[in-house]
N, C-alpha and C positions, 0 to 999 in steps of 0.2 A: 705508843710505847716510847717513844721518843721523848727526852728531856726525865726530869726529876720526879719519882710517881710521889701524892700526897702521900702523907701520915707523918712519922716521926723515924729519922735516924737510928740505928742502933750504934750503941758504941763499940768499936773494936778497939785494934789493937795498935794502930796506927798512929804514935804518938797519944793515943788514950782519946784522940777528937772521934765522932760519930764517922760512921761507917754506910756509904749507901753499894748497893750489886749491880756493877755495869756487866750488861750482858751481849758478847759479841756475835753468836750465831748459835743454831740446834743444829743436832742430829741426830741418827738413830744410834738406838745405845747398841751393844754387840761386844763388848771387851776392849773401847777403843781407850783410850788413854787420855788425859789431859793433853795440849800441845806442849810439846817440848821448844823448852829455848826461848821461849818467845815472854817476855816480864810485863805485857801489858804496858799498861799506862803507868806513869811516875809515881812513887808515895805510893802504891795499893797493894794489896796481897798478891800469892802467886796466883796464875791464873788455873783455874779447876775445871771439874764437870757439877753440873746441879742436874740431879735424876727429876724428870717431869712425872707429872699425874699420867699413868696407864702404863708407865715402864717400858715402855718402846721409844721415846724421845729424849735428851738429857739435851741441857741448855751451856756452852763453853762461856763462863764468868770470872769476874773478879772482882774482889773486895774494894772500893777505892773510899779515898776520905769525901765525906759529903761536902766538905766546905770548896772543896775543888769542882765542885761538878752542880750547882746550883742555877738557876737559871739564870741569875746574875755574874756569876762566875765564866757559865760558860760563854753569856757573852763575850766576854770580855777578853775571856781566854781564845776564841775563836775568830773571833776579829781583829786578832791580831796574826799575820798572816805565817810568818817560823813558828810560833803555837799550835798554828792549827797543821801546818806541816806534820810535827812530831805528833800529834793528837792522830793524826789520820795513818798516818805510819805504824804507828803502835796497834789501832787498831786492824788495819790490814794483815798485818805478821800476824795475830794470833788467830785472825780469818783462815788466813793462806796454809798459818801449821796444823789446823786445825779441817781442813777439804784434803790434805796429803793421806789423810788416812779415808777417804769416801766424801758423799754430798752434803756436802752443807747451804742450809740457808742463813745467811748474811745479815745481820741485823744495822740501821744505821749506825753510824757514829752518836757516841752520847749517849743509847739507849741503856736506861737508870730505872732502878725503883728502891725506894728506903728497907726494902728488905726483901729475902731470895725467898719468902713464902711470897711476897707479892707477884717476884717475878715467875715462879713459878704457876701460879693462878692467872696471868694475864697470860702466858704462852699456853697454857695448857687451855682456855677460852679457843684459840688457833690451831689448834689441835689437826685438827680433818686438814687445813688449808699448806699447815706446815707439812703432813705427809703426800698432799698431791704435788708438793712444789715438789721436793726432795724424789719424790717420782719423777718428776719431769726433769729432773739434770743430773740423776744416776749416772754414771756412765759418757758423762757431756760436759764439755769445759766450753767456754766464752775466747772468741777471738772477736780481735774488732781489726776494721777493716777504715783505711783513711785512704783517698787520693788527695793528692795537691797537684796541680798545674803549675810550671816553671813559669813564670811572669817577665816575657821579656824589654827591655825597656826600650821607650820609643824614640823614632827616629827624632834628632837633634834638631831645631829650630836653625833659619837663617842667622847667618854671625849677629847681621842688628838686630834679632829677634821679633824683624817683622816679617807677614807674608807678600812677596812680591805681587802676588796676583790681586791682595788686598787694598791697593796701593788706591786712593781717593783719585777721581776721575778717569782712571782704567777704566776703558769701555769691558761693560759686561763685571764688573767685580763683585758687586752685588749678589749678582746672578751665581759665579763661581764660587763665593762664598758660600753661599745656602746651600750649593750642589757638594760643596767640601762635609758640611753638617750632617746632611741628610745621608753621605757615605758612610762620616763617621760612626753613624748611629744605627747605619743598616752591617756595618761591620762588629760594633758591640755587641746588636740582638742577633749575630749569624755564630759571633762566638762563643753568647751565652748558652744559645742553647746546642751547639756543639759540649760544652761541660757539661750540660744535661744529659746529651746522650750517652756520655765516655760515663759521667757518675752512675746510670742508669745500668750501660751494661758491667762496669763493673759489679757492682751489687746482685744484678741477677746473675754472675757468676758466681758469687759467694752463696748466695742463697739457693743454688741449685744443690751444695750438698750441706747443707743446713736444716734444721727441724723447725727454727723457730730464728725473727730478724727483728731487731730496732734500729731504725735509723732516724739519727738525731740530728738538730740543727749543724752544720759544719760551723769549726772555730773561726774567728775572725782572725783578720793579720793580724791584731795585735798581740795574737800566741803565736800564730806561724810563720807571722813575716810577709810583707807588704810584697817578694817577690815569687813566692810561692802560697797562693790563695786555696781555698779546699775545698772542693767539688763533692767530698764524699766524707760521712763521718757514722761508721754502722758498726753494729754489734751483731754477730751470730753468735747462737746455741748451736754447739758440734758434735757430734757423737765419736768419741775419740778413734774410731777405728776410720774414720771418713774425712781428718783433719788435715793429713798430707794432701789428700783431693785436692778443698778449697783452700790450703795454702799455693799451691802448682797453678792452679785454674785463675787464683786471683792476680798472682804476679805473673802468668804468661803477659797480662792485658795492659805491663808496664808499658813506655817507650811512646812512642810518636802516633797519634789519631787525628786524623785532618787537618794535620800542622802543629796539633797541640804539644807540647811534650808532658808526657804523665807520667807523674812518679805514684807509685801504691805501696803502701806501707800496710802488712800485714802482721798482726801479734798476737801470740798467747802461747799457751793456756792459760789462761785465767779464772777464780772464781765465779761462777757466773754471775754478778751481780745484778744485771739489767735483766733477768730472768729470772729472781727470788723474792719478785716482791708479794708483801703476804695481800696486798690488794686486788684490784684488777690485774688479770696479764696482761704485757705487753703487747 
């Protein structure tokens, strides 16, 4: 459902160009309201509800101009990195106003069809899958859970920058040499997997009051920074009355573990995103 569904445009009202239905997430109908406040994407109608086949589901959409959201287009417009900012911002606000009122499942960014009988026929195909997701995070909002390790910098080299003990015809330098290597490298794999352990039990703290966990590859420095590296990068499903829990549980395990110093960064509520997807679960 991703990207521009075939067939033909309708024209709106938008400047009088053709019209395609970007559609942000379902939910159960019940009296709920369109999102307030929230204008969507640039150039498109206000955002609405679209009632699904069987009357229990309705889908939160909006009208936008088709020439804006084409597959060429959206290249272009997404590859370009402050576009795709606002494009993913817009999107999330009418996600975010749109779960203030109960569960919502989360549709990606982009997801288009040239007309709201399309879109409605392709969600309502999803039918059973959208009501077990929407089952499964009633009641349950998404925290994600990061450590980073403080990275501290190493001891300074000799003023000339070389090793005395390295020195050419020093008895035994050789020797001292390898024996400095082989430290070094029994002191990297002692530290690594010391971050394994602090990431490990972190996580099985979070997941102890959690239903359900993703954990994802952790960022690299070149998001977090060369002096703080990340040991940990997860997602829990929470059931909101058990949140203060693994909020309390996860940052008791900040501070110092076997020399390390650990910072843990905990957040939400969040949509559940990493837990809607209409595919496999996670």
């Amino acid at each position: 459902m991703t990207a521009t569904d075939v067939g033909h445009p309708r024209t709106g009202t938008s400047g009088g160009g053709a019209m395609a239905t970007c559609v942000f997430a379902v939910l159960r109908t019940g009296g709920r309201q369109a999102p307030a406040l929230t204008p969507g994407h640039a150039g498109g109608g206000a955002v609405g509800l679209l009632p699904l086949p069987g009357g229990d589901l309705q889908a939160v959409v909006q009208d936008v101009p088709a020439a804006d959201f084409t597959q060429e287009a959206l290249r272009r417009r997404l590859g370009d990195p402050l576009e795709l900012e606002r494009c993913a911002r817009a999107h999330h606000a009418v996600i975010t106003a749109a779960a203030a009122g109960g569960a919502v499942v989360p549709l990606p960014l982009a997801t288009l069809f040239t007309a709201s009988g399309r879109a409605s026929a392709a969600l309502a195909d999803r039918r059973d899958r959208i009501l077990d997701v929407l089952d499964r995070v009633e009641g349950r909002a998404e925290w994600a859970v990061k450590v980073h390790v403080a990275q501290h910098a190493p001891a300074p080299p000799a003023a000339d920058g070389k090793d005395p003990a390295a020195a050419p015809g020093r008895p035994g330098a050789g020797a001292a040499y390898l024996a400095r290597v082989r430290g070094r490298e029994r002191d990297r794999q002692a530290r690594h997997e010391a971050l394994l352990r602090v990431a490990g039990r972190v996580h099985e703290a979070a997941a102890a009051h959690a239903v359900a966990a993703v954990r994802r590859t952790p960022h690299g420095t070149a998001i977090t920074g060369k002096d703080r590296p990340q040991v940990l990068n997860a997602a829990f499903l929470v059931d909101d009355s058990r949140a203060t829990d693994l909020v309390a549980a996860v940052r008791a395990l900040g501070g110092a573990h076997a020399g390390l110093d650990v910072h843990v960064e905990v957040s939400g509520p969040w949509v559940p995103y990493s837990f809607t997807s209409l595919g496999e679960e996670p």
